[in-house]
N, C-alpha and C positions, 0 to 999 in steps of 0.2 A: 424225861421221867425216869426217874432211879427204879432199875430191875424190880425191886419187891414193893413196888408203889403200885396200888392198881387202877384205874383208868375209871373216870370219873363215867356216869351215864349220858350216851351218849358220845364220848373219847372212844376213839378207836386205839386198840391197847399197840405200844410201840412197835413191837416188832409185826404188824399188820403188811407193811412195804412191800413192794413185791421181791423176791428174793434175788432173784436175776438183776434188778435195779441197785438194790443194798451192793451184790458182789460187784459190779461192774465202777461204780460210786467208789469203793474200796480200793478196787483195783487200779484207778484212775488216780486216788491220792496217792498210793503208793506211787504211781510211775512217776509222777511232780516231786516225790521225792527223792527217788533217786535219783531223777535228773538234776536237781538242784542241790543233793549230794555231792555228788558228780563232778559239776560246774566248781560248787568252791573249793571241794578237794585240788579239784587240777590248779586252782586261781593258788593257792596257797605251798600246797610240796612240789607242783612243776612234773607230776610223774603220775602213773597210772597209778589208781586210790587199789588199796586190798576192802575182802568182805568186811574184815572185823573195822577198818575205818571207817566206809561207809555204815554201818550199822551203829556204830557209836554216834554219827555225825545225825542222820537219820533218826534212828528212833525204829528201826526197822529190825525186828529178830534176823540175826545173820543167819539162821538156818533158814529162815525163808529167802533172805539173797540167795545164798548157794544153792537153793532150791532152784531160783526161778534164775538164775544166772552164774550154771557151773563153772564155768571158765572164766578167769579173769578178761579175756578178749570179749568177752559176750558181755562182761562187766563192763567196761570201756566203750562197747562199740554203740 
C-alpha cells in the first residue's frame, strides 16, 4: 500500500508491524547485503572492498556503512 493510500475497512493500516520486527527484518537485509557485497567485491578487484564501493555496489547509504562499520578491518572481517 502506497504511504498516502488508506486502508480499506477492516485492513490494518501498513505500518501496524511490530516495530522491533520491521528493525530487525531491516537489519537482517542489510547484513545479506553486505555480505554479498563483500563476496563479489573480493570475486572481482582480488583486495579488500572501500565504503564508497560497497555502497555503490549495495545500494546501501555509505554513511550508514561507516556507521555500522568504522574501520575498514571491521569492513572485511
Amino acid at each position: 500500500m502506497h504511504w498516502k493510500q488508506r486502508p480499506l475497512r477492516g485492513q490494518a493500516p501498513a505500518g501496524s508491524a511490530d516495530p522491533a520486527l520491521r528493525r530487525s527484518e531491516r537489519q537482517g537485509r542489510r547484513e545479506a547485503a553486505v555480505v554479498a557485497g563483500l563476496r563479489e567485491l573480493r570475486a572481482r578487484r582480488g583486495q579488500a572492498p572501500t565504503h564508497q564501493a560497497l555502497a555503490e555496489h549495495s545500494g546501501l547509504p555509505v554513511g550508514w556503512l561507516r556507521w555500522a562499520y568504522p574501520s575498514l578491518e571491521d569492513l572485511s572481517g
